[in-house]
C-alpha positions as CSV (number, residue, x, y, z in Angstrom):
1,X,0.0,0.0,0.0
2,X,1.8,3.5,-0.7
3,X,1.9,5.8,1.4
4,X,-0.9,8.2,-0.1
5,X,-3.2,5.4,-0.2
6,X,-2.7,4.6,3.7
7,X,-3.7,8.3,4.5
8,X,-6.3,7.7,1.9
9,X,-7.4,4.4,3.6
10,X,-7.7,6.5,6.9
11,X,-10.2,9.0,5.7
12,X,-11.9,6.5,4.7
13,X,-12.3,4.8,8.4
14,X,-14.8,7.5,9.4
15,X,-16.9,7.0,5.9
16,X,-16.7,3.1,5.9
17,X,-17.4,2.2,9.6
18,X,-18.1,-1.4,9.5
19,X,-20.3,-3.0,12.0
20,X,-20.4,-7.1,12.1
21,X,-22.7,-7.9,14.3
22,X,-24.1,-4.8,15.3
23,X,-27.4,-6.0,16.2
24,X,-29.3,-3.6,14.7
25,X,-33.0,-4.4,14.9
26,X,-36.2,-2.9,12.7
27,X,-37.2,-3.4,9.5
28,X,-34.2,-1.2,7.6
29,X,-30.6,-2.3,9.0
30,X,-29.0,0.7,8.0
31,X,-31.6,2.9,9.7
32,X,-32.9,1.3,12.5
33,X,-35.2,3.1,15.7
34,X,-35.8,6.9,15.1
35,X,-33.5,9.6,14.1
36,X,-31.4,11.4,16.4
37,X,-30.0,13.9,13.5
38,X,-27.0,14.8,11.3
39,X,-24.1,15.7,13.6
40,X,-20.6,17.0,11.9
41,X,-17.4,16.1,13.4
42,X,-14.6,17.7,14.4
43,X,-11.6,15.7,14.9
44,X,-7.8,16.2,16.0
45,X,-4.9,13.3,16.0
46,X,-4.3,12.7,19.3
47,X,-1.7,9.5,18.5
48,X,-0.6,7.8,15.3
49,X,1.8,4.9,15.0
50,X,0.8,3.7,11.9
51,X,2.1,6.9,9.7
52,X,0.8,10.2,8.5
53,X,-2.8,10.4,9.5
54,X,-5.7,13.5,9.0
55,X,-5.7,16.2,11.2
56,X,-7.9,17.7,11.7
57,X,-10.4,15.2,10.3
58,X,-14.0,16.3,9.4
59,X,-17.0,14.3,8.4
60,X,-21.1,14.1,9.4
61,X,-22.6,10.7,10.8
62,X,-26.3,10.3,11.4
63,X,-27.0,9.4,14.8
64,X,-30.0,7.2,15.6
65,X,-31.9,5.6,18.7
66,X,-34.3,2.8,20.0
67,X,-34.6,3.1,23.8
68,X,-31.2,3.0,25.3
69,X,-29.4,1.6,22.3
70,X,-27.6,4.1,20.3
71,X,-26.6,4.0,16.5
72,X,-23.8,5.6,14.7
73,X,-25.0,5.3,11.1
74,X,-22.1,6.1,8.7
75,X,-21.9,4.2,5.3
76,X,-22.2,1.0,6.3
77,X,-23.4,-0.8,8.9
78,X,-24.3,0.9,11.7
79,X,-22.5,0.0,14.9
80,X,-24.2,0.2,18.6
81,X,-23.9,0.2,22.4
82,X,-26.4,1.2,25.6
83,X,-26.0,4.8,26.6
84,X,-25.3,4.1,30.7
85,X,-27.2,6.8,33.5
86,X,-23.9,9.0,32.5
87,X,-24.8,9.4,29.1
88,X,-21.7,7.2,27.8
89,X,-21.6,5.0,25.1
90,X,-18.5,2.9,24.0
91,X,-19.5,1.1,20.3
92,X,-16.8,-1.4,18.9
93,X,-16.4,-3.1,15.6
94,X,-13.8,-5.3,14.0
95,X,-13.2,-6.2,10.4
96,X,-10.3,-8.5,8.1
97,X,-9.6,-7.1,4.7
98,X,-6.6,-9.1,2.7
99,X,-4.5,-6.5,1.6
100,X,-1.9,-8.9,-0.7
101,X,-3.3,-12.5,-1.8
102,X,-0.9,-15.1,-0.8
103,X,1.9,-15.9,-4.1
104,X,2.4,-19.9,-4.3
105,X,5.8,-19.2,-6.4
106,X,7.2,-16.8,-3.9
107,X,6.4,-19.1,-1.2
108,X,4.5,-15.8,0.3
109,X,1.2,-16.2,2.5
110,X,-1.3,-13.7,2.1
111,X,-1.2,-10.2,4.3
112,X,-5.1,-9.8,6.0
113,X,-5.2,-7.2,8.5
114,X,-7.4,-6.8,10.5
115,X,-9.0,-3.5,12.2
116,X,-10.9,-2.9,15.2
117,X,-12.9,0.3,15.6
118,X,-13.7,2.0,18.9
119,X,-16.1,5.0,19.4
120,X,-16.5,6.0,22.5
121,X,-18.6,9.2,23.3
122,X,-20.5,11.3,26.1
123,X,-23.2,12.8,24.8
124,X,-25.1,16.4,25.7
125,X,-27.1,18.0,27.3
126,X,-26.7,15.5,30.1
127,X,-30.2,15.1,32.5
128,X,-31.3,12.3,34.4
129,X,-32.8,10.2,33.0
130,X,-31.2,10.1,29.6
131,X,-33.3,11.3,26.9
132,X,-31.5,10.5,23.5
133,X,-34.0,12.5,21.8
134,X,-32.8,15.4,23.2
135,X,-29.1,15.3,22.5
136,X,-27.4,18.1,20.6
137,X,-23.4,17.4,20.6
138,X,-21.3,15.0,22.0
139,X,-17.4,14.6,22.6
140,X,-15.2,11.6,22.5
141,X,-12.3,9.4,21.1
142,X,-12.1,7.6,17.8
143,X,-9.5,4.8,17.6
144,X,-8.5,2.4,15.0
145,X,-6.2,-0.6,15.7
146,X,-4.5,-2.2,12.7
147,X,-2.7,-5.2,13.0
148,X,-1.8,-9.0,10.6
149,X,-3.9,-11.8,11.0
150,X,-2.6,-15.4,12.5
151,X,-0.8,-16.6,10.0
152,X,-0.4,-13.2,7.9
153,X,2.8,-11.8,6.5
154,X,2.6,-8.0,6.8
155,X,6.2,-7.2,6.2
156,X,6.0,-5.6,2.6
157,X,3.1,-3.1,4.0
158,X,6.0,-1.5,6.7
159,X,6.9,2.0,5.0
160,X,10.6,0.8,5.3
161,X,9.7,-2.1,2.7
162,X,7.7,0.4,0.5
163,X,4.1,-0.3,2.1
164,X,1.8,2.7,3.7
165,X,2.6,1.4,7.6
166,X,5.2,2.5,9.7
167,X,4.3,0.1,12.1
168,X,2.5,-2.9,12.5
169,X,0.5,-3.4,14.5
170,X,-0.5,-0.2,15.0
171,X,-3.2,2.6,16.4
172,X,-4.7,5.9,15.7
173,X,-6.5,8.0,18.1
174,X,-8.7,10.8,17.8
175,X,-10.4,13.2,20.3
176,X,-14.0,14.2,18.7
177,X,-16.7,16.6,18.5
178,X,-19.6,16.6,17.5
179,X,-22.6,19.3,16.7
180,X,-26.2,18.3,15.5
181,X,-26.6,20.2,12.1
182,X,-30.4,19.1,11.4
183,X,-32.2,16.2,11.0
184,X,-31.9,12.6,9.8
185,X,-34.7,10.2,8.2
């Protein structure tokens, strides 16, 4: 992977948010309970061993709610988690992509890695008891996780061997904000 298409792979993390197993319920998986609304997103780099990385970052997510679950609805998939009594959610998801297919005459397995996503917010206003409906920002931490597969040989994606990493396994870590713009079907 060159180096360009690594920081163009991390962009993409906010716009591709995968979610297996997210457990979203209703009749449209990609929308599910009722809208919460658009919120934009401010982001700064907190940490970055995996290379060069967006900063600031900016992108919009949709927010969305059934009781206590909340949904980050981004792409794909949305992922979830229970807002606690504190109005804290943490939302996790994991995903493999093969980045090189394994080559039989260079006696090379394949190079998968695999990334696990955590959001992990406080949303506002704050009141007891929790009223998702009501929420108008929210400020947090974004952080990906990259790192090979059992069995994986990742060496050739290491900047030093020409791939976009400098580092593997690695991790980059954002601090976010977020502020509702308007609303979300």
């Amino acid at each position: 992977m060159a180096r360009s298409s690594c920081r163009d792979a991390l962009v993409l993390l906010g716009i591709a948010t995968i979610a297996e197993g997210s457990g979203c319920s209703g009749k449209d998986p990609y929308r599910p309970g009722d809208s919460i609304g658009v919120f934009h997103v401010t982001s700064k780099l907190v940490s970055s061993t995996c290379g060069a990385a967006p900063d600031p970052w900016e992108f919009d997510v949709r927010l969305r709610h059934e009781k206590s679950t909340l949904y980050w609805v981004q792409g794909d998939a949305p992922i979830s988690a229970v807002v606690d009594a504190a109005a804290h959610a943490t939302m996790k998801a994991t995903a493999t992509q093969t980045v090189r297919a394994a080559d039989a005459r260079a006696q090379m397995a394949a190079c998968a890695l695999e990334r696990d996503d955590v959001v992990d917010l406080t949303l506002a206003p704050m009141a007891a008891p929790v009223d998702l409906r009501s929420v108008t920002s929210f400020t947090g931490t974004l952080t990906y996780r990259f790192g090979p597969t059992d069995g994986s040989e990742c060496e050739d994606q290491i900047t030093a061997s020409g791939g976009g990493y400098d580092a593997l396994p690695c991790t980059v870590s954002y601090s976010v904000t977020g502020k509702r713009t308007g609303d979300a079907k």
